[in-house]
C-alpha positions in Angstrom: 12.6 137.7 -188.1 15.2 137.6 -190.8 17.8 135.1 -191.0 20.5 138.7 -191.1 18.6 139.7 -188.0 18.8 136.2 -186.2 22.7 135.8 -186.7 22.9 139.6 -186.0 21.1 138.9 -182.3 23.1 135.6 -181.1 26.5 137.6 -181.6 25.3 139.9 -179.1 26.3 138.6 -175.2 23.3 140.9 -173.6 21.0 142.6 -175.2 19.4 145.7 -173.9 15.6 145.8 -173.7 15.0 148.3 -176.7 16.9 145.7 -178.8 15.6 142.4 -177.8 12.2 141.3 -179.1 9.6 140.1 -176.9 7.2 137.7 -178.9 4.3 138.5 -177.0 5.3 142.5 -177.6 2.1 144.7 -178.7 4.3 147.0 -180.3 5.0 146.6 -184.2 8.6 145.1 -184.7 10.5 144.2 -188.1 8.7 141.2 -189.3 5.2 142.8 -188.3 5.7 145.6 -191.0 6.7 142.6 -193.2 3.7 140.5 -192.8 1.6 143.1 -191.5 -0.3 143.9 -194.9 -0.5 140.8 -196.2 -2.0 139.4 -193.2 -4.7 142.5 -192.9 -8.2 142.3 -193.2 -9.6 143.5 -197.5 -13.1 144.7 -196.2 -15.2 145.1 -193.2 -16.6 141.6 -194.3 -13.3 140.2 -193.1 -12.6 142.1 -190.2 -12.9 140.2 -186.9 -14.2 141.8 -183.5 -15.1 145.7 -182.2 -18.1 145.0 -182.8 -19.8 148.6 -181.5 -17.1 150.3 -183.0 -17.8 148.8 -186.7 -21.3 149.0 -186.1 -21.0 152.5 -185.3 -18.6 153.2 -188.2 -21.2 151.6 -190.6 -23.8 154.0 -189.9 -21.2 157.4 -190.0 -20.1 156.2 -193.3 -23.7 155.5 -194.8 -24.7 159.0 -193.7 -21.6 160.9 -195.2 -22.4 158.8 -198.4 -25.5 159.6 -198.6 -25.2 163.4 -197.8 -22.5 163.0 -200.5 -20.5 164.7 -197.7 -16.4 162.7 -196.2 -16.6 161.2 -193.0 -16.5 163.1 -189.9 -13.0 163.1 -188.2 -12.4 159.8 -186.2 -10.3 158.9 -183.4 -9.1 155.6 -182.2 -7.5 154.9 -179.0 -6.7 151.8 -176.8 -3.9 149.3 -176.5 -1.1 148.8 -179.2 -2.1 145.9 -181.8 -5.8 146.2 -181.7 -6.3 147.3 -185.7 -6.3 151.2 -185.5 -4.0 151.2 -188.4 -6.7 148.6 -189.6 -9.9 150.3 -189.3 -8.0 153.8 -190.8 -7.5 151.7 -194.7 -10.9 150.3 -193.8 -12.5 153.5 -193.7 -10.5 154.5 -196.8 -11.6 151.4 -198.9 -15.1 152.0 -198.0 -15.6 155.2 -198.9 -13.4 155.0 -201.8 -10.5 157.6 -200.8 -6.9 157.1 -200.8 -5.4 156.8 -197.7 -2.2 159.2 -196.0 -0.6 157.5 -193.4 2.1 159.2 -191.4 2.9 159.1 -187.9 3.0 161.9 -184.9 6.5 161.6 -184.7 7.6 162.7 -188.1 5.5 165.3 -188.3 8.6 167.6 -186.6 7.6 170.9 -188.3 4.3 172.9 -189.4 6.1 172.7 -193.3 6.0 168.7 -193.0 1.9 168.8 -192.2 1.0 172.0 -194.5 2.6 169.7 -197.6 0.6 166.8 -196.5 -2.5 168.7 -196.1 -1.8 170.8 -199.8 -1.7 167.3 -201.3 -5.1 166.3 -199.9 -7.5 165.3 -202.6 -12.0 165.9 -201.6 -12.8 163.0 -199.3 -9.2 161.6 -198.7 -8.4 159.7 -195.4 -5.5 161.3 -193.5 -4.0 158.6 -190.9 -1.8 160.0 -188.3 -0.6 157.0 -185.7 0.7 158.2 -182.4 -0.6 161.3 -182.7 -0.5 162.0 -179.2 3.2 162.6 -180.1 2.7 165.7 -182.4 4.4 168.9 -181.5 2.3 171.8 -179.8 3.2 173.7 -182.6 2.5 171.3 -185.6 -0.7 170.5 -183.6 -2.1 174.1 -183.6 -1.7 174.1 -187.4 -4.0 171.2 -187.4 -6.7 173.6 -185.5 -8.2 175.5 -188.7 -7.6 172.5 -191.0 -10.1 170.3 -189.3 -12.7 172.8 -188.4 -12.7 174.8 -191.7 -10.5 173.4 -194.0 -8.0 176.1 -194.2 -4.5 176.6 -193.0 -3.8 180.4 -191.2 -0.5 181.9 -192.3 1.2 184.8 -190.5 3.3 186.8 -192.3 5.8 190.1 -191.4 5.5 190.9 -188.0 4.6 193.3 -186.0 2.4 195.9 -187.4 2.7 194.8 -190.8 1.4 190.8 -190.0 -1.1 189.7 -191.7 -3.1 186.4 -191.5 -3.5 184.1 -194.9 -5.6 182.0 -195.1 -5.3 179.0 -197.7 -8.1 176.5 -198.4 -7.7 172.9 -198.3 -10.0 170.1 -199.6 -12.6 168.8 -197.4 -10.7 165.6 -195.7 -11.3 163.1 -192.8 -8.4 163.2 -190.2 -8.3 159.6 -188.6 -6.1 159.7 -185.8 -4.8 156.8 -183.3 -3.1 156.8 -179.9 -2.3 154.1 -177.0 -2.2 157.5 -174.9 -5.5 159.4 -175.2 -4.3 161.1 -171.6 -2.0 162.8 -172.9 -3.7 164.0 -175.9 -4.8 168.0 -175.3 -8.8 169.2 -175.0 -8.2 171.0 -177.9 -7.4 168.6 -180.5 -9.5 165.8 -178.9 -12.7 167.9 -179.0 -12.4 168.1 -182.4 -12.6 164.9 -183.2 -16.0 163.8 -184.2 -16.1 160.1 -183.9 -14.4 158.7 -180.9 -13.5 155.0 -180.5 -12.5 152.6 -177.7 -10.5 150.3 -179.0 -10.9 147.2 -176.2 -8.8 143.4 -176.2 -10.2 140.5 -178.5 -11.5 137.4 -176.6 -10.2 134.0 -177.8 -13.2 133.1 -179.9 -12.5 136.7 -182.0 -8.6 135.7 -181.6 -9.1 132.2 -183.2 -11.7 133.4 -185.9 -8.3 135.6 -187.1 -5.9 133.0 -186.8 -7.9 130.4 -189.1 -8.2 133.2 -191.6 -4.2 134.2 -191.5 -3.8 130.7 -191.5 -5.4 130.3 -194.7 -3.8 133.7 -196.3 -0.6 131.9 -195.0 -1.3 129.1 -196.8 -1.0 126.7 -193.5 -3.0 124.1 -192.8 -4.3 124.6 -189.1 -6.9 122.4 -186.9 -9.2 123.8 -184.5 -7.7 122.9 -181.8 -4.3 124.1 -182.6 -5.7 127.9 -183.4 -7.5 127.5 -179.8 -3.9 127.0 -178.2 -2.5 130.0 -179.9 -5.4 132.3 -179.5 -5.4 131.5 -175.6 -2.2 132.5 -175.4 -2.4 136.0 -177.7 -2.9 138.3 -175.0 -6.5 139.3 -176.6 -4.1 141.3 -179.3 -4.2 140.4 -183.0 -1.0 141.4 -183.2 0.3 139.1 -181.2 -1.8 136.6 -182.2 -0.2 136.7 -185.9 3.4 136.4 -184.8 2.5 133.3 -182.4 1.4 131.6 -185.8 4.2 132.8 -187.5 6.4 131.2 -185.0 4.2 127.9 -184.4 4.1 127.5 -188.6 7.7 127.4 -188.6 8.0 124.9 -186.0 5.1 122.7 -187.4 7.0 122.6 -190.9 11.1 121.8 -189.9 9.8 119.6 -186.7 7.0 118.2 -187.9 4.6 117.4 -191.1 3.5 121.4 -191.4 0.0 121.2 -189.7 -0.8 122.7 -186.8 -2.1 120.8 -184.2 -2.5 121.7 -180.6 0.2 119.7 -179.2 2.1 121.2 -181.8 1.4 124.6 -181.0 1.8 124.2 -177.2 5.2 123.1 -177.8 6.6 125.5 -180.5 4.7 128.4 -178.2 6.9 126.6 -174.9 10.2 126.7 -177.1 9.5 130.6 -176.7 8.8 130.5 -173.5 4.9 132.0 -173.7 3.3 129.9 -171.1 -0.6 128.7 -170.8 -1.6 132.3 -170.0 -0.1 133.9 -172.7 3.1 135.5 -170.3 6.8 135.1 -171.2 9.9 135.2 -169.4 9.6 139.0 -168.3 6.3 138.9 -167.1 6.8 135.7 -165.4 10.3 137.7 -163.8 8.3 140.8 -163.2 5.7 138.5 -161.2 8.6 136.5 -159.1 9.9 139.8 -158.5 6.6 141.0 -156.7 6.0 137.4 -155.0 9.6 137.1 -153.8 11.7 139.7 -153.6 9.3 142.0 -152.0 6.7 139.5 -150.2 4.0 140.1 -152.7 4.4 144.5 -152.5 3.6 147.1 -152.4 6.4 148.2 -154.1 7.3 150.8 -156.6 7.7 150.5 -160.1 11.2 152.1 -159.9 12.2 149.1 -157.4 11.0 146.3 -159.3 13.1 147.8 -162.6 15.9 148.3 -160.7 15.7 144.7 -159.2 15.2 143.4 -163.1 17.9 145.6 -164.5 14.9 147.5 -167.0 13.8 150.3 -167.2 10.2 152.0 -165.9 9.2 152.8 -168.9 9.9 149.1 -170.3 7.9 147.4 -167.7 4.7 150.3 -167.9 3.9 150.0 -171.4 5.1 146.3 -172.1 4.0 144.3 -168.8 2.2 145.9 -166.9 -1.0 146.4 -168.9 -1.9 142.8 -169.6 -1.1 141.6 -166.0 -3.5 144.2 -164.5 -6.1 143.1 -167.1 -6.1 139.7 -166.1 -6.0 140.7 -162.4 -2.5 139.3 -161.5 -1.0 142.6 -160.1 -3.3 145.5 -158.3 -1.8 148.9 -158.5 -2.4 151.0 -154.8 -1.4 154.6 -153.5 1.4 153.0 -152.0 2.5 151.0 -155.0 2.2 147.5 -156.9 0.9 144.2 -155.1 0.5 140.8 -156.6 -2.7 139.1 -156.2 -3.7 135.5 -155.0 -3.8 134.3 -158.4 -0.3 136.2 -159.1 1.4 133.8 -156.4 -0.6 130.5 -157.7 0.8 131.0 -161.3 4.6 131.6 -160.1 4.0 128.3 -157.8 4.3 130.1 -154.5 1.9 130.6 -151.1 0.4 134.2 -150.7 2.3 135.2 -147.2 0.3 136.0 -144.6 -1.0 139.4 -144.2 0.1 139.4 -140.2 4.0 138.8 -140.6 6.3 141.0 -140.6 7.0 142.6 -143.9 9.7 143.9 -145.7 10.0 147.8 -145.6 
């Protein structure tokens, strides 16, 4: 974070939740998009983990390359911070085309994709992120482009519209979403390639954190790149901004390497605690164990309780607490499990008092 943004932060009293960053956040803040690229992986050589998904990449891309044909279109979905945006200049560099990022989002109007498409060169890589948020209409454009290359024009109306058809180079469409639900049949069917995109374990994690170390210039022991990758949240993401954090501790505490005592204390500074949770999911757990005697409970109640939002607490906490099994989500709402209670310090109640209704 920037020394403009720091000072810019501590002048604020409270800080809503879409302003304050979360450490241990999947989603890509500020300083990500600073260090993002210099951090990312050159080649598939270097690139650490998804292992079916590479493999299975490999052999698309030697078959397009040998039938001298671009890749088929490709889809990646899973969590945030996982390398989608990775894998998309991956694909480019390997099959030497430029690569067109843009984002769901922007893409407000069907004139915003048609100059995109127009400026397509044979075999280029066309990386929309998010693009579960495109428009129904933008996405209907997209309909004739990837199945046959063309983009269908009406013009006049009524019984003087006609249909134009204008040909576009042959291109790859690599798209990514943390929502494939909410993508439609339509445009998911036509995705050739599909890909799971699943959370790194902390040999993968710690394999990418001696390599940013090195990129970083920081000298790192084993041990020390253990601690952080433990406490990562299986995301690379994540895993990046903990050593950003930890290096700068290591060098205005300490001698600059990165030990694991080291690390364990720059990562309790920011309150990220052996399991990789901060303050909020910690809260978000208390609230569960406490407040409502372990649930079930409704998401509503527990961000009313916490002063967040649904949303917030959904996307940001709720995913990594259900992968490691500390909360269970039921018909009647969310409970928190045995080992949920252990790590907030508390006793599991028993199942035959009374409850809370």
């Amino acid at each position: 974070m920037s020394e403009a943004r720091k000072k810019l932060l501590s002048s604020a009293d409270a800080l809503p939740p879409e302003v304050e960053e979360r450490v241990v956040s999947p989603r890509e803040g500020i300083e990500d998009e600073l260090f993002g690229a210099t951090l990312r992986p050159r080649s598939f050589e270097e690139y650490v983990g998804q292992r079916d998904v590479v493999e299975n990449l490999h052999i698309a891309m030697a078959a397009a390359k040998k039938r001298g044909e671009p890749l088929e279109h490709a889809l990646f979905y899973g969590p945030p911070g996982l390398g989608k945006t990775t894998l998309a200049s991956l694909i480019a560099h390997e099959m030497g085309a430029a690569l067109r990022p843009t984002s769901g989002p922007t893409l407000e109007k069907p004139k915003d994709l048609v100059g995109i498409l127009t400026s397509l060169e044979e075999g280029d890589i066309l990386f929309i992120d998010e693009i579960h948020r495109l428009g129904r209409v933008v996405e209907e454009f997209l309909y004739p482009a990837m199945e046959d290359f063309q983009i269908d024009f009406v013009v006049d109306r009524g019984a003087y519209a006609k249909t134009l058809k204008l040909p576009l180079k042959r291109f790859t469409l690599v798209g990514a979403t943390t929502r494939a639900g909410l993508l439609t049949a339509p445009l998911r069917e036509r995705f050739g390639l599909l890909a799971h995109m699943d959370y790194y374990d902390v040999a993968e994690l710690r394999a990418i954190i001696t390599r940013s170390a090195a990129v970083l210039g920081v000298p790192i022991e084993a041990a020390g790149a253990t601690t952080i990758a433990s406490r990562s949240r299986g995301t690379p993401r994540v895993a990046n901004r903990l050593l950003r954090r930890v290096r700068d501790y290591a060098e205005v505490v300490h001698d600059g390497v990165i030990t694991a005592e080291i690390a364990d204390a720059a990562l309790h500074r920011e309150g990220v605690d052996a399991l990789g949770l901060d303050r909020l999911d910690r809260a978000f757990l208390e609230t569960i164990c406490t407040t409502y005697r372990g649930g079930p409970v409704g998401i509503g109640a527990i961000a009313a309780t916490l002063n967040e939002e649904s949303e917030t607490l959904e996307d940001m906490v709720e995913p990594y607490l259900l992968k490691i099994g500390f909360v269970a989500r039921t018909a009647a709402g969310r409970k928190a499990t045995p080992k949920a209670f252990e790590h907030v310090g508390l006793s599991a109640p028993d199942a035959n008092e009374p409850r809370l209704i």
